[in-house]
N, C-alpha and C positions, 0 to 999 in steps of 0.2 A: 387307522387313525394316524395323524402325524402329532409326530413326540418332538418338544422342542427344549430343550436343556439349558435352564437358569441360572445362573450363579447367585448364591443367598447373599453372596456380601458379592458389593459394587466394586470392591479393592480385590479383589480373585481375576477381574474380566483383565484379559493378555490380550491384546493385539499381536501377533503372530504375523510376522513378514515373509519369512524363508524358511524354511526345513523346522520350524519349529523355535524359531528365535525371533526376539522381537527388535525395531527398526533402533533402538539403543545398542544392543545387543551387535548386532550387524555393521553397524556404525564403525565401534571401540574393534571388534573383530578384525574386520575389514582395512580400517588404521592400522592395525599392529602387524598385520600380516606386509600389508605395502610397505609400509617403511621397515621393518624388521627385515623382510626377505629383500628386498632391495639393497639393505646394509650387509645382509649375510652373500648376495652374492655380487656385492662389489669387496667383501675382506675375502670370500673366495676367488675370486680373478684377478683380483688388484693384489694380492699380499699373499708371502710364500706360507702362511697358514694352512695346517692340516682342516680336511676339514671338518670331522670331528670336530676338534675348537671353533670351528666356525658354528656347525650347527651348536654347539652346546651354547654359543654366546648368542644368540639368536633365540632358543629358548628362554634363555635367562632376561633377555631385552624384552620377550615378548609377556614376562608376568606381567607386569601392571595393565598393559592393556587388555589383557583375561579378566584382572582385578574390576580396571573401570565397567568391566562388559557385564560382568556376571556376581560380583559379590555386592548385597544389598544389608542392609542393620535397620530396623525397625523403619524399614520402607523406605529408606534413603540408599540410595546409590554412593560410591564412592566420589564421583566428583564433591558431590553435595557433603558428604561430610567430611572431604578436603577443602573445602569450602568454610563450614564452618570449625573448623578445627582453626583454619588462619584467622578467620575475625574474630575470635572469642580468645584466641591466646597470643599470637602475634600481634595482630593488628588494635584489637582493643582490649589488651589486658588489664584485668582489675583486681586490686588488692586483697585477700580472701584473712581474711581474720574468722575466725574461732574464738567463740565464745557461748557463753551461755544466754539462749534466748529467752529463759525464764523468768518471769517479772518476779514472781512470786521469791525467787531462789535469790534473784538481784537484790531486791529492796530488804529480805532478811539478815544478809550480808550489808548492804548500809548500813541498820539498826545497829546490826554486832558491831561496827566498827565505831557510831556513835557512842554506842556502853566503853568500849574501849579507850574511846579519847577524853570521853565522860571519867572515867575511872583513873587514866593517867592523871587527869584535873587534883581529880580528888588526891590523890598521892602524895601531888605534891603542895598541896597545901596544907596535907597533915604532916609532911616532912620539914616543909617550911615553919608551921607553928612548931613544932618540937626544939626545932632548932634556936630558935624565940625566947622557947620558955628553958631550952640549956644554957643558952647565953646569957640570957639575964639571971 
């Protein structure tokens, strides 16, 4: 009989291009390798650099295009969330205030401060009559 192997969730299915990587993958890969190694051996031929220091700068130039190839955060890629990291905080940043979202907590704190101004009232109208009935 022929067995043919489903994925339960629609977000598992991989497209696979080469050796087991997929054509994003290959892409960022492929980039970093070209331009990195092109840079590592034009600072090799062109400059009296060991090359050790050549390759270690060359590794070091070659993270982020590992990063863009293979690190992913709740299904977003790293472009995508250098992407939105600039529109949401460079590009349109907005003013984050703290406070209390509770109506209930809100308008309790009203009341209290009505009794408050209510009560200052009173104060000074029994301080102002006293003072009335000292003077005269």
């Amino acid at each position: 009989m022929i067995e043919i192997k489903v994925n339960d969730e629609i977000r598992d299915v991989r497209a696979e291009f080469l050796i087991g990587l997929t054509l994003h993958q290959m892409i960022w890969c492929g980039l970093g390798l070209v331009l990195c190694g092109g840079l590592g051996l034009a600072l090799y031929f062109l400059t009296p650099l060991p090359l050790v220091l050549v390759t270690y700068l060359v590794v070091f130039l070659m993270i982020p295009f590992g990063a863009m190839a293979f690190i992913t955060w709740h299904e977003m890629d790293m472009l995508t969330m250098a992407k939105l990291y600039i529109t949401r905080n460079l590009r349109d940043p907005q003013l984050k205030t703290y406070g209390s979202a509770n109506a209930v907590y809100a308008a309790h704190q009203a009341i209290i401060r009505e009794r408050e101004k209510m009560e200052k009232r009173q104060r000074k109208r029994s301080n102002a009559g006293k003072e009335e009935r000292n003077g005269n």
